[in-house]
SERO-4910 file (N, C-alpha, C, O; in steps of 0.05 Angstrom, whole numbers):
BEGIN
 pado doro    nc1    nc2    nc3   cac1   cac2   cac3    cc1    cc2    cc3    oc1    oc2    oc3
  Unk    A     17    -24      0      0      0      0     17     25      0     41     24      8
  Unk    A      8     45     -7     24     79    -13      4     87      1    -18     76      2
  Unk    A     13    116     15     -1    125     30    -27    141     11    -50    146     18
  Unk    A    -15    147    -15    -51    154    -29    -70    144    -23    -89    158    -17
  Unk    A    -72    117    -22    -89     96    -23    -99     89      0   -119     75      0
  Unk    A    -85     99     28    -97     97     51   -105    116     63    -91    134     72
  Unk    A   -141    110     64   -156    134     65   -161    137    106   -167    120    123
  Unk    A   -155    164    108   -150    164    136   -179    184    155   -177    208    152
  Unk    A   -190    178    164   -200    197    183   -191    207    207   -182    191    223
  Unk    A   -190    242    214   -179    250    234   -195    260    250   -217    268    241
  Unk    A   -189    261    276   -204    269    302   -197    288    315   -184    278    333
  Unk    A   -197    304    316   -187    333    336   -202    360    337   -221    367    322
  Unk    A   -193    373    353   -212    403    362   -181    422    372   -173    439    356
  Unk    A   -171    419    389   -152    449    392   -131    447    371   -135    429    355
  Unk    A   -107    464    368    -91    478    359    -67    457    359    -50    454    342
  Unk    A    -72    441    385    -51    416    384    -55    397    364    -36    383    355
  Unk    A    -78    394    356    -79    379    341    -75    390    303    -64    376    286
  Unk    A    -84    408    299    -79    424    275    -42    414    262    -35    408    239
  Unk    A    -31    414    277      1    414    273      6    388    259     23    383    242
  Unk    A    -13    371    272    -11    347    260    -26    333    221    -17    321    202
  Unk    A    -52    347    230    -64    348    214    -51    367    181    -43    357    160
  Unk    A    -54    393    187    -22    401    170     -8    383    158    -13    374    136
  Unk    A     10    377    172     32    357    164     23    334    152     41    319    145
  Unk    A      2    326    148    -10    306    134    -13    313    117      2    305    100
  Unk    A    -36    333    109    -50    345     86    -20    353     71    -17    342     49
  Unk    A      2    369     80     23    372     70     45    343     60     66    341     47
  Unk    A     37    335     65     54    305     56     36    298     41     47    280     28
  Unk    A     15    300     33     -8    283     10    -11    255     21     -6    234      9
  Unk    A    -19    258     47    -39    236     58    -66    236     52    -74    259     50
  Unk    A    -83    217     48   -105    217     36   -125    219     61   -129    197     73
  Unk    A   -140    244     72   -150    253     91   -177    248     83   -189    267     74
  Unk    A   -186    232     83   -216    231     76   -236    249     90   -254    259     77
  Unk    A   -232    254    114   -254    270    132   -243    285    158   -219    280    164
  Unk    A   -254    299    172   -247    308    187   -265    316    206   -280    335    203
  Unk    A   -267    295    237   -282    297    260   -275    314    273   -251    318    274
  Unk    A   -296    336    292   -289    358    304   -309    365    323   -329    351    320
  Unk    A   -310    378    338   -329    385    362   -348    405    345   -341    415    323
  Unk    A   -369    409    356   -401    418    348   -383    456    350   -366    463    367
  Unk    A   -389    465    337   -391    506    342   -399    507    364   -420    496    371
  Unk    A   -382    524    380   -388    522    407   -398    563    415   -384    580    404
  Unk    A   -419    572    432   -418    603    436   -394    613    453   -387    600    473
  Unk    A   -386    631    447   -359    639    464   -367    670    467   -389    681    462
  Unk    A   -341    681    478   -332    716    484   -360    725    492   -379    710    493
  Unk    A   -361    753    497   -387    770    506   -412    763    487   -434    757    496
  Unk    A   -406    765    457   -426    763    434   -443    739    447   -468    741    448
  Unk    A   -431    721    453   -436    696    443   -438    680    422   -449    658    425
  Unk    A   -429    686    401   -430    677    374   -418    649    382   -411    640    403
  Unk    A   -419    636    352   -412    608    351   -386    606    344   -382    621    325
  Unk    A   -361    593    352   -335    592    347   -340    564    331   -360    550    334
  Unk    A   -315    557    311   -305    536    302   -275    530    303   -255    541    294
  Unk    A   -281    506    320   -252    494    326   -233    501    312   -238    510    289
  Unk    A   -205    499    322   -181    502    306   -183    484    287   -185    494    265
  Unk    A   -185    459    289   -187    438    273   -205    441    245   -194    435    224
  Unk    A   -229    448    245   -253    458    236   -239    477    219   -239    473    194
  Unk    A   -230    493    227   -221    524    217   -199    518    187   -199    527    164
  Unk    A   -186    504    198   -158    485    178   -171    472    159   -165    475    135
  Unk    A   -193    451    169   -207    425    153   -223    442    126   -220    430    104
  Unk    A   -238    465    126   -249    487    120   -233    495     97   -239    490     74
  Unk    A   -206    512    106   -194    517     87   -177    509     68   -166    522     50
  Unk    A   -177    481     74   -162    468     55   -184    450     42   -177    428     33
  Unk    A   -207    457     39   -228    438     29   -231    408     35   -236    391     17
  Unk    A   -228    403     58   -236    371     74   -269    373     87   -283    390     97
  Unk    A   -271    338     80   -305    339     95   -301    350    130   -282    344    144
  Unk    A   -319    362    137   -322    355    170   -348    350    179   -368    364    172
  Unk    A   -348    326    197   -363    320    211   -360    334    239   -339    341    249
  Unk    A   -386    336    249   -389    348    275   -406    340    295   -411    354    315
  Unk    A   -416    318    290   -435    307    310   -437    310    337   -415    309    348
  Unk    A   -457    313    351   -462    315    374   -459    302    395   -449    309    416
  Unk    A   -469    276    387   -460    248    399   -449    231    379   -459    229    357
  Unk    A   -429    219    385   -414    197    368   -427    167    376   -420    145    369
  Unk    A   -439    172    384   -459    135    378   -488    144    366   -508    132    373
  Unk    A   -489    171    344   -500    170    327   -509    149    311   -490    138    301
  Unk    A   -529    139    304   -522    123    279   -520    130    258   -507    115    243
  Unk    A   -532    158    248   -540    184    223   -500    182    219   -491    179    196
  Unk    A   -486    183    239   -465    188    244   -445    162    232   -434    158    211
  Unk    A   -448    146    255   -430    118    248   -440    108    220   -424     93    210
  Unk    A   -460    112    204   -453    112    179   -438    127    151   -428    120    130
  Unk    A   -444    149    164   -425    175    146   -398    164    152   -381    170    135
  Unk    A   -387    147    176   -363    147    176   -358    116    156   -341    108    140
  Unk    A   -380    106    167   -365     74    147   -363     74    113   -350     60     98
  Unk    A   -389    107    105   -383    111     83   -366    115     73   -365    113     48
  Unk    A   -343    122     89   -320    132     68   -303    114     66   -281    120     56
  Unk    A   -307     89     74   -287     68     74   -258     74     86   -241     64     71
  Unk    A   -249     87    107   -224     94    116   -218     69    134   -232     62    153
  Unk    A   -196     57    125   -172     51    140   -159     52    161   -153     29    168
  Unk    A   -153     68    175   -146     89    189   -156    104    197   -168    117    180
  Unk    A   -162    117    228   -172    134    243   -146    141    264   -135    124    278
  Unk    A   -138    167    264   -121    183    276   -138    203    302   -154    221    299
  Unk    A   -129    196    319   -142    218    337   -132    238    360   -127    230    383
  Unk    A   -130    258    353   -113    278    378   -125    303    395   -129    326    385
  Unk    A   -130    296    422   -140    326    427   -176    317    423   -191    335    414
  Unk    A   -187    293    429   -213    295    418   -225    277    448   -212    275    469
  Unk    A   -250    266    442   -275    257    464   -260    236    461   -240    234    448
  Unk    A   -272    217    477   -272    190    484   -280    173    456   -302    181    448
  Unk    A   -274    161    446   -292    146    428   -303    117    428   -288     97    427
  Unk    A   -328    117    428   -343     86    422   -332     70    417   -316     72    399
  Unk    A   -334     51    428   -314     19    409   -323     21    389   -305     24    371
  Unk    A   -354     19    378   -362     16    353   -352     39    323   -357     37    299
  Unk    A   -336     60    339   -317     74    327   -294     61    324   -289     52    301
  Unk    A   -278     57    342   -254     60    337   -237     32    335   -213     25    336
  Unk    A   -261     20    331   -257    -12    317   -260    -16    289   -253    -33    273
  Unk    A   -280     16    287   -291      9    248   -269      5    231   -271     -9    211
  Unk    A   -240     22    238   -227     17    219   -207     -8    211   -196    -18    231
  Unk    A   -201    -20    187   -183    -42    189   -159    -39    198   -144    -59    202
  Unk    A   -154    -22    199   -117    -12    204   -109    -12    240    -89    -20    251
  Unk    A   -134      0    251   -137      8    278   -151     33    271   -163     42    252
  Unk    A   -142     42    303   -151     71    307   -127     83    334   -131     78    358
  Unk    A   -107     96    325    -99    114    341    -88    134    346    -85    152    329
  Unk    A    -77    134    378    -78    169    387    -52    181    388    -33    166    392
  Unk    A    -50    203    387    -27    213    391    -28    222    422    -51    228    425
  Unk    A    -13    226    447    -20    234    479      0    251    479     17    251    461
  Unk    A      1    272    504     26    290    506     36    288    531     40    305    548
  Unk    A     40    252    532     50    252    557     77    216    552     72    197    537
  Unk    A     94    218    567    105    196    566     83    164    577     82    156    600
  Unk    A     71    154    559     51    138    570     60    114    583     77    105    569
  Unk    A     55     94    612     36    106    625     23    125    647      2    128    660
  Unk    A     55    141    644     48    176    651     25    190    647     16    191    624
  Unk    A     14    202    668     -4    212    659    -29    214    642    -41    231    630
  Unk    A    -32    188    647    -57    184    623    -82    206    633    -86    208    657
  Unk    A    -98    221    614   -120    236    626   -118    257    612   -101    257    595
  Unk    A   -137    282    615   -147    307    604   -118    319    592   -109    323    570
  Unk    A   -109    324    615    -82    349    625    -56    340    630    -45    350    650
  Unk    A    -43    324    616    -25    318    621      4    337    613     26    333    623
  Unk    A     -2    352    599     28    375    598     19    386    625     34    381    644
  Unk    A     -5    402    629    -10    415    657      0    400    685      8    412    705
  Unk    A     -1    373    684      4    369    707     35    350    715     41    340    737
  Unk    A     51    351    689     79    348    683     86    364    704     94    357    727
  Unk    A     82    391    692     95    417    699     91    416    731    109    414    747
  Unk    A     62    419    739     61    423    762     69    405    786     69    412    809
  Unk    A     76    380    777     90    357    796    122    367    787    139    351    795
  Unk    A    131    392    773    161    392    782    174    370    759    199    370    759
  Unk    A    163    356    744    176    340    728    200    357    699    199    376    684
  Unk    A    222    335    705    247    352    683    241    331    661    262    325    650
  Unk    A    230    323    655    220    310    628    196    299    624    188    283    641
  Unk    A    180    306    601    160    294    592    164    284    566    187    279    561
  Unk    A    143    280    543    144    269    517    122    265    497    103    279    502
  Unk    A    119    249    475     98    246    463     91    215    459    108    198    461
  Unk    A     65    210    454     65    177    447     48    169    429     32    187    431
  Unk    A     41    156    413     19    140    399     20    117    403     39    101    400
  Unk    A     -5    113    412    -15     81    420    -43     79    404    -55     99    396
  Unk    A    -52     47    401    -69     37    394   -103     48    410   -100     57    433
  Unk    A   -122     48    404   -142     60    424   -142     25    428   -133      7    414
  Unk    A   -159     27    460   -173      6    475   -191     12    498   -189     35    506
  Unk    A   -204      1    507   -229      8    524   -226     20    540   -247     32    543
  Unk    A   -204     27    562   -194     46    573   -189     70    570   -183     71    546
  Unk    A   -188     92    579   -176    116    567   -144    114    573   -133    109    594
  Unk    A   -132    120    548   -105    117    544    -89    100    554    -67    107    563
  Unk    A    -97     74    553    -81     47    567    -75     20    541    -72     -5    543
  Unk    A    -74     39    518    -74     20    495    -45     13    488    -28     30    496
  Unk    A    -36     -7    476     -9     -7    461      6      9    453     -3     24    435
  Unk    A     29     12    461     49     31    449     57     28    430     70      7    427
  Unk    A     55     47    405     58     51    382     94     62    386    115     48    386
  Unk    A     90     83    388    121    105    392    123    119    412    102    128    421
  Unk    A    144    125    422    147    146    449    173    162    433    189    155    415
  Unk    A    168    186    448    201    202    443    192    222    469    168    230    472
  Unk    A    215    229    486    217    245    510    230    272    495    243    275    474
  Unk    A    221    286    515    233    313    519    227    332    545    207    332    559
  Unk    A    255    349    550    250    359    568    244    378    575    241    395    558
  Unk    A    238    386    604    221    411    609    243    428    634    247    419    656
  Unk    A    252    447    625    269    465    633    253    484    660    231    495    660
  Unk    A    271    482    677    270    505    699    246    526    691    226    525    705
  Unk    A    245    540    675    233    563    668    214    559    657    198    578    655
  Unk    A    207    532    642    186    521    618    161    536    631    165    538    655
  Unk    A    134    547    622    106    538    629     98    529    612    112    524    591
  Unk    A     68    523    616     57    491    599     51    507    572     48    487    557
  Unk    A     48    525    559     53    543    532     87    525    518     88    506    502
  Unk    A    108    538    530    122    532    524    137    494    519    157    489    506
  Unk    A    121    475    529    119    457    535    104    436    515    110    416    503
  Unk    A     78    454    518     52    453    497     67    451    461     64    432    446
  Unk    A     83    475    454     87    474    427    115    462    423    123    461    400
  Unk    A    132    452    442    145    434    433    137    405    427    142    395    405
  Unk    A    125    392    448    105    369    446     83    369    419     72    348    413
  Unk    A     79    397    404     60    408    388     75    388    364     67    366    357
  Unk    A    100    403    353    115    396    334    131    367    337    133    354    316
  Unk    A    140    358    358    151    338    363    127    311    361    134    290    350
  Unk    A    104    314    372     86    301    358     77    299    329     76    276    321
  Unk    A     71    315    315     69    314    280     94    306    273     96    304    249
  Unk    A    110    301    283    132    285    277    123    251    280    120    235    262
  Unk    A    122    249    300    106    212    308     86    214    298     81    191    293
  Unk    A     66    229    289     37    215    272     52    210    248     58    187    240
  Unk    A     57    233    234     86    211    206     91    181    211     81    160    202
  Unk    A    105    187    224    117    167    224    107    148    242    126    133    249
  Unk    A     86    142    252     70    121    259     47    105    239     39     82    236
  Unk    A     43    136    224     35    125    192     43    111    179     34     89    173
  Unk    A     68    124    172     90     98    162     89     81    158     86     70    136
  Unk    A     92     67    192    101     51    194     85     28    198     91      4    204
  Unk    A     56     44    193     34     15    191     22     15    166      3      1    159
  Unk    A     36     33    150     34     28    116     61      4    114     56    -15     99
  Unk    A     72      4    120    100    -21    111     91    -42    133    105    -62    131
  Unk    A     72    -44    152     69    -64    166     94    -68    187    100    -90    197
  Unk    A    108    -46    192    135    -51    211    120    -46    237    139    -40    252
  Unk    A    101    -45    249     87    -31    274     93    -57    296     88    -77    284
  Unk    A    103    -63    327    108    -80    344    100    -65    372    113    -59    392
  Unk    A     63    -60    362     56    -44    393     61    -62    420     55    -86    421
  Unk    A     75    -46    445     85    -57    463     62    -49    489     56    -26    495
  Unk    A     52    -71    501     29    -63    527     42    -39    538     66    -34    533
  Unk    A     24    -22    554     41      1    576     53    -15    597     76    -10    603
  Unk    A     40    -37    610     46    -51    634     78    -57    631     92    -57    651
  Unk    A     89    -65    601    122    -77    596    136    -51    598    160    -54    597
  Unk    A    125    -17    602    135      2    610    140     14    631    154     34    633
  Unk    A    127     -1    650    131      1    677    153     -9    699    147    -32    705
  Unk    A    171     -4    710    195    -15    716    172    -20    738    148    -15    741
  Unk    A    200    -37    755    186    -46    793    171    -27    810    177     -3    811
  Unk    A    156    -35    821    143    -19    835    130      9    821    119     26    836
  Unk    A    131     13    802    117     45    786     89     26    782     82      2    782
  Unk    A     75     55    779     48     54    778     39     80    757     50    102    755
  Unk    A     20     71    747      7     93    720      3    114    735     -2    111    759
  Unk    A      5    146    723     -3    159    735    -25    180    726    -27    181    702
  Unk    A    -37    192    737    -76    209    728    -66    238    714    -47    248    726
  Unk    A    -72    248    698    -71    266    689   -104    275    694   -118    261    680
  Unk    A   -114    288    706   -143    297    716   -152    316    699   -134    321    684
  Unk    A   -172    330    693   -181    353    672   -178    370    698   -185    365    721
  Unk    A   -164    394    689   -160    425    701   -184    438    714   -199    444    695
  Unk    A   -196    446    737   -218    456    750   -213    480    760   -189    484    764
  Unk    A   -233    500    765   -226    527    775   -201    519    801   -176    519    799
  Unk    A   -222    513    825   -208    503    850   -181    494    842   -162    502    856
  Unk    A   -176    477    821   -142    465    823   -126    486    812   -102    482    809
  Unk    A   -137    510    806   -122    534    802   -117    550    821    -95    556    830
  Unk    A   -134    556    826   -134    563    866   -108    560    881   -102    537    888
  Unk    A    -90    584    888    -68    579    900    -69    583    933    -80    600    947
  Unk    A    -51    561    940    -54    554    973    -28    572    980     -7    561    980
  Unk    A    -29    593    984     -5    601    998      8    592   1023     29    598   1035
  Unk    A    -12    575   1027      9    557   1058     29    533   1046     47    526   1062
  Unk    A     27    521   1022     51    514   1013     72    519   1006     79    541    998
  Unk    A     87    497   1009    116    509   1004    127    527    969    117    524    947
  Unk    A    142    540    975    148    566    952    156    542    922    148    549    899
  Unk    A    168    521    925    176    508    904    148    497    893    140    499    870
  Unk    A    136    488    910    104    477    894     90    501    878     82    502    855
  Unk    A     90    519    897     74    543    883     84    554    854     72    561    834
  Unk    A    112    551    861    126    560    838    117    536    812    100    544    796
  Unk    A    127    510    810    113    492    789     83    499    790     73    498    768
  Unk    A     64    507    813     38    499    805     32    530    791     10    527    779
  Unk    A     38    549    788     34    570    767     47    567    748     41    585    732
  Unk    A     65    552    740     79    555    710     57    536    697     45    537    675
  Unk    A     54    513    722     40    496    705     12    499    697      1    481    684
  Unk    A     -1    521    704    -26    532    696    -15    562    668    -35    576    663
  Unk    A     -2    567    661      4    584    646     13    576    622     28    557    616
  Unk    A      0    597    607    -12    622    612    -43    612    613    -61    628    618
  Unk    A    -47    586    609    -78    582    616    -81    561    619    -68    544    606
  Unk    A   -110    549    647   -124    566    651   -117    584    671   -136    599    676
  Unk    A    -89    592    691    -78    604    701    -81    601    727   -104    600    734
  Unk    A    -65    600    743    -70    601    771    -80    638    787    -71    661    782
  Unk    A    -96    630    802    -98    649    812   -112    655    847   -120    636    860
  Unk    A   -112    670    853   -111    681    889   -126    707    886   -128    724    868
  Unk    A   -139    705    916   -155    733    915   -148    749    935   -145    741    958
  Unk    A   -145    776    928   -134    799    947   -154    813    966   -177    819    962
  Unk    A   -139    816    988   -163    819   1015   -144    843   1025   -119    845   1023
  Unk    A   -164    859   1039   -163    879   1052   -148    871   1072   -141    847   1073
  Unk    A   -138    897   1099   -125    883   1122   -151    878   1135   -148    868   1157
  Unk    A   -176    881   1129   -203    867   1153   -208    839   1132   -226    823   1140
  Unk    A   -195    833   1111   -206    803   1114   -225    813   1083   -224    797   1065
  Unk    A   -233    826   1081   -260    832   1062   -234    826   1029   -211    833   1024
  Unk    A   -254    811   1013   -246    814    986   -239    830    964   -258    844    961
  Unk    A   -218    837    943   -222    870    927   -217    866    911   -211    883    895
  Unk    A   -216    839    904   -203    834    866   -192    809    865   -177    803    884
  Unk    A   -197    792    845   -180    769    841   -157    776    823   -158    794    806
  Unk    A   -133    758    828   -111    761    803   -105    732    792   -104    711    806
  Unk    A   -101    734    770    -88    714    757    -60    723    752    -50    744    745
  Unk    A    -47    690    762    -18    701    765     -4    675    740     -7    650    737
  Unk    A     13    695    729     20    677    701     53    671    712     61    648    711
  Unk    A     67    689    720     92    684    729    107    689    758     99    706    774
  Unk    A    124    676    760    131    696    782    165    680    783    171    660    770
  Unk    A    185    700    805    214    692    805    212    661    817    193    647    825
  Unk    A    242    656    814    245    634    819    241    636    861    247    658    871
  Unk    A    231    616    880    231    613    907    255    632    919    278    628    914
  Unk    A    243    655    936    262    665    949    266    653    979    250    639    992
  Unk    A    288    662    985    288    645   1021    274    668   1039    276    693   1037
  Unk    A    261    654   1055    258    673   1088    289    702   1091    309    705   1077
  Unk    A    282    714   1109    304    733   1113    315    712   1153    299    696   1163
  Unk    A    334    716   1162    328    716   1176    309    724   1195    300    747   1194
  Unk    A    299    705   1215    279    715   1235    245    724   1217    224    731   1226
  Unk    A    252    723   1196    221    728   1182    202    704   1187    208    681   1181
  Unk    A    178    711   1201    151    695   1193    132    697   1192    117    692   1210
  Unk    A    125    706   1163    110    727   1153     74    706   1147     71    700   1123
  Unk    A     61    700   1158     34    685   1146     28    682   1125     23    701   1111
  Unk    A     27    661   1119     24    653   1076      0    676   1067    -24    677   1074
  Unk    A     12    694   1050     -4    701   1032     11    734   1047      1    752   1034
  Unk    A     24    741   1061     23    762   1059     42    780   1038     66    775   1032
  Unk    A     34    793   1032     45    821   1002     77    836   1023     78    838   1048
  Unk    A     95    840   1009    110    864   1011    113    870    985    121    853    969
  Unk    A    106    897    977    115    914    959    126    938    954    137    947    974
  Unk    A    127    956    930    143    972    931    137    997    906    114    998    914
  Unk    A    138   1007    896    123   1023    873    131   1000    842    122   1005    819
  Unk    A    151    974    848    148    965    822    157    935    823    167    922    804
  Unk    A    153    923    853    163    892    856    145    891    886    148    902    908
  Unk    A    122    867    873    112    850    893    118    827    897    121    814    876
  Unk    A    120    814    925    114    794    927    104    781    952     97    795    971
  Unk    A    102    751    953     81    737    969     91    717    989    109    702    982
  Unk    A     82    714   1008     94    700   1032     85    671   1024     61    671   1018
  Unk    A     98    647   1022     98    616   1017     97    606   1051     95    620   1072
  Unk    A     98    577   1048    107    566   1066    129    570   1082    132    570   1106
  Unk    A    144    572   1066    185    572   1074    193    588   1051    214    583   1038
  Unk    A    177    605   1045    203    623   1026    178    640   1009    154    635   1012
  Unk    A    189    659    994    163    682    975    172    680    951    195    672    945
  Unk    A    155    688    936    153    687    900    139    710    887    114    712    884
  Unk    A    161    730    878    160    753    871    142    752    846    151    742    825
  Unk    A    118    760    849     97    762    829    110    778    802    120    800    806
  Unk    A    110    768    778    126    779    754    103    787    728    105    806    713
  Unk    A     82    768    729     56    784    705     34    770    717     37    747    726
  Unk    A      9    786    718    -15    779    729    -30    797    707    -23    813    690
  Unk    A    -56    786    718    -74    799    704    -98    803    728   -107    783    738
  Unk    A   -110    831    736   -135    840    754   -160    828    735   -160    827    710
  Unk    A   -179    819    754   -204    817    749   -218    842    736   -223    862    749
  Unk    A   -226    837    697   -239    850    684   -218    873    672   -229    893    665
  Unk    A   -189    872    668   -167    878    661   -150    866    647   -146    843    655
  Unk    A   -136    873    629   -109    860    600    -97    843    632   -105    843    655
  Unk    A    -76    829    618    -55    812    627    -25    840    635    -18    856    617
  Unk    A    -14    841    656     -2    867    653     28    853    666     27    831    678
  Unk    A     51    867    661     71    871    686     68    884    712     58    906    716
  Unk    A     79    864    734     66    874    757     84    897    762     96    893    783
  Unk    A     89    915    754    103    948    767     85    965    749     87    989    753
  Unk    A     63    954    726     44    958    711     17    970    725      6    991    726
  Unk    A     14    936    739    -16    940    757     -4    947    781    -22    942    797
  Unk    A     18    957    797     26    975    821     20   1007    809     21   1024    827
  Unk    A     17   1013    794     20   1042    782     -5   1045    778    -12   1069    774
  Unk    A    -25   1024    777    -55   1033    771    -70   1023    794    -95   1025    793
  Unk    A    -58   1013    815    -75    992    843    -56   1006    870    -31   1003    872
  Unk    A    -70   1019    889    -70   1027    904    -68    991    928    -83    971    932
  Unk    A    -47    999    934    -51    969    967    -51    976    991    -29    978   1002
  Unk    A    -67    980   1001    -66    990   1033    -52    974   1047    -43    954   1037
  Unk    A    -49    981   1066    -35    972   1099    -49    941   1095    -71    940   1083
  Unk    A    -40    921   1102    -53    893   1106    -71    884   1093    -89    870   1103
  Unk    A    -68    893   1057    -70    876   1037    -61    860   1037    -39    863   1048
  Unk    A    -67    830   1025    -52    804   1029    -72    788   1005    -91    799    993
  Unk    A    -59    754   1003    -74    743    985    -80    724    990    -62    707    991
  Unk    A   -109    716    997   -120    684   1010   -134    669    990   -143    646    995
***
């Protein structure tokens, strides 16, 4: 078989997935269709948005499907109509067995996590925020589980001191449309030797959850220690962002911030012990009391306000006496 001849259906909705899709259409893979999430209402308007995926599929003249529910049947037949081979999926829902069995080839995924790392929603997000110096990409086979199928390919890469999950995000972006290639490939020549996750597991390791991102898990505990806080805001940035709310010295509420950066963990001073969350500032450097050490707030953004530099929002925000952030 030549890859003309193998007709492929793709599955995706964000921006992560576009990179891949691209690189297909650009190689003259034979894309038969293109699955995508329903127009969704967004911003103040509310108008209807169309996926990244959608947006790409559109302009390069590919079918898209958009179904509502995928155990359609109106649906699962538009897909067997096209006779595809192959089903690719990145960045998308859960899918039916009765999907992702239709095809003869298989059906699988690309993950952005070293699998069985992290299997789940968020796995660059919660790389970052466990402090991890390497993550990676994988394609495996789908199976009834979420992301516990055969390993297709892995390739690692790492995540630097300074990384947030942006930065993280578009290396894993590109470094994956690299392995859908070449996972293509390599089940066009029949060279494919998917390996269980379980034979990836050394002694004693255990899989680990990648969870979907919730307001609350953005929510910063200033009674932890300064190194957690520090991974757990890179690893929300720049979205959906960590953030803390600023209180008067009586306790009363005055604004939430989203906090996108901040310095690396400073130490206590001698004899300092200052209660998590409290502010010292200055007309152009804040920062915030940790467990054992503070983290000089570097870009935030005020509730119903741009994203700013914080010597930005000191020049437009007044802080009284025993402002602080709980």
């Amino acid at each position: 078989m030549i890859k003309e001849d193998l007709k492929i259906i793709f599955f995706g909705t964000p921006d992560f997935a576009v990179e891949s899709l691209s690189r297909l259409v650009e190689g003259d893979y034979n894309i038969a269709a293109v699955v995508t999430m329903p127009d969704k209402p967004a911003g103040r308007g509310r108008q209807l948005q169309q996926s990244d995926v959608k947006r790409y599929a559109v302009e390069h003249g590919l079918p898209v499907l958009q179904p509502v529910s995928l155990k359609d049947e109106a649906f699962i037949e538009q897909l067997r109509s096209y006779g595809a081979q192959l089903f690719i999926v990145i960045a998308f829902r859960m899918l039916p067995e009765v999907v992702w069995q239709m095809p003869p080839l298989g059906t699988f995924n690309l993950h952005a996590s070293l699998l069985p790392r992290y299997r789940g929603a968020a796995p660059i997000n919660w790389a970052v925020i466990n402090g991890d110096t390497e993550t990676g990409v994988t394609t495996f086979f789908l199976k009834h589980e979420i992301d516990t199928g055969d390993v297709i390919q892995q390739r690692s890469c790492p995540i630097a001191r300074h990384d947030n999950v942006e930065d993280v995000h578009d290396r894993l972006m590109a470094m994956g449309a690299d392995m859908v290639l070449e996972t293509v490939d390599a089940i066009i020549a029949g060279t494919v030797k998917p390996i269980p996750q379980d034979q990836l597991l050394t002694a004693g390791q255990q899989a680990t959850p990648a969870p979907k991102i919730f307001k609350d898990t953005c929510r910063i505990d200033w009674s932890r220690p300064a190194e957690t806080l520090y991974n757990h805001i890179r690893g929300l940035s720049p979205y959906p962002a960590a953030w803390t709310t600023l209180a008067d010295g009586q306790g009363n509420e005055v604004t939430t911030l989203k906090i996108f950066a901040t310095s690396e963990p400073q130490p206590m001073g001698a004899g300092e012990q200052p209660a998590p969350g409290t502010i010292q500032a200055d007309r152009k450097r804040l920062r915030v009391a940790c467990a054992d050490g503070w983290l000089e707030v570097l870009s935030l953004q005020q509730s119903g306000k741009k994203r700013m530099d914080t010597d930005a929002f000191l020049r437009g925000f007044t802080l009284t006496d025993g402002t602080h952030c709980k």
